[in-house]
N, C-alpha and C positions, 0 to 999 in steps of 0.2 A: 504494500500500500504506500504509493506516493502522497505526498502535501505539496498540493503543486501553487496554491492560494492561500491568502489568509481566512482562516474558518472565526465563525463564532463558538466562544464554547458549547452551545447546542450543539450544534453541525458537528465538534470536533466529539463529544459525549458520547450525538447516535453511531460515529464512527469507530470510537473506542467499542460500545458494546455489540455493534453488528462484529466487529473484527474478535471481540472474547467468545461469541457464540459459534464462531467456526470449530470446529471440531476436528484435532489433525487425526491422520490417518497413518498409522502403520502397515508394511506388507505381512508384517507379520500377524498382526492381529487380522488381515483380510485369510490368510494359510490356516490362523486356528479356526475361523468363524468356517472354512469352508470342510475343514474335519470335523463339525462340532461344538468347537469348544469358545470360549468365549475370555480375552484376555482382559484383568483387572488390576488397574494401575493402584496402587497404593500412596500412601503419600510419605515419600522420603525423608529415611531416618525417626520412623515414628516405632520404639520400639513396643507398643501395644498392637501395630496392626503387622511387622516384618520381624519374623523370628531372625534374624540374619542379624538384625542388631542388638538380641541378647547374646546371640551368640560371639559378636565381635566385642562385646560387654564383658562375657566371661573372657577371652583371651587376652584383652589388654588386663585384667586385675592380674590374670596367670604371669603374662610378661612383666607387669610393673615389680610382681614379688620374687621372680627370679632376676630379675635386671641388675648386675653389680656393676659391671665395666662403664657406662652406658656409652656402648661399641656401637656404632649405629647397625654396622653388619652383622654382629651379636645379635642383635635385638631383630631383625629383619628374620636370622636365622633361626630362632629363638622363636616368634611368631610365628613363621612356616612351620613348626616342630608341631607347636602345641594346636596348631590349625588341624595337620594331616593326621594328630591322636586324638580329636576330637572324638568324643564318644558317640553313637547314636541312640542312645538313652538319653542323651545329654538335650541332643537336637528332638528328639520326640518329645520332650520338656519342655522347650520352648515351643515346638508346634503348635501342642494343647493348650498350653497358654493363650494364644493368640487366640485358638478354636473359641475358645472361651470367650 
């Protein structure tokens, strides 16, 4: 959308809300809808609706309490550790959570 004139705020308002009422469109979300399924965006970083950010919740307390060096590459290393021995007990935990 260009501004090619001076608008009044009216004019610039119903421009705003025509342009927030568009609804973009993913190819991906067109591939689920034609299997079935239906993709549902969440809203970022909210750890009551995305188990991913309890779960990055418990790894940074894991790394802050092993952390001695503070090695950056340590720490990087250290992270990937505790990520790839995540439990899946751990993660079914926070799933229900969210269920909930």
């Amino acid at each position: 959308m260009e501004i090619e004139k001076k608008y009044r705020k009216f004019e610039l308002t119903d421009l705003l809300k025509e342009a927030k009422n568009q609804v973009n469109t993913y190819e991906v979300d067109q591939v689920a809808q034609q299997h079935g399924h239906q993709v549902l965006r969440l809203p970022p970083y909210n750890c009551e609706l995305n188990p991913i950010e309890l779960v990055w919740k418990d790894i940074k307390h894991e790394v802050r309490k092993e952390n001695y060096n503070q090695n950056e590459k340590e720490i990087i290393q250290l992270a990937k550790c505790k990520l790839d021995n995540y439990e899946a007990s751990r993660w079914n935990t926070h799933i229900n959570h969210v269920k909930r």
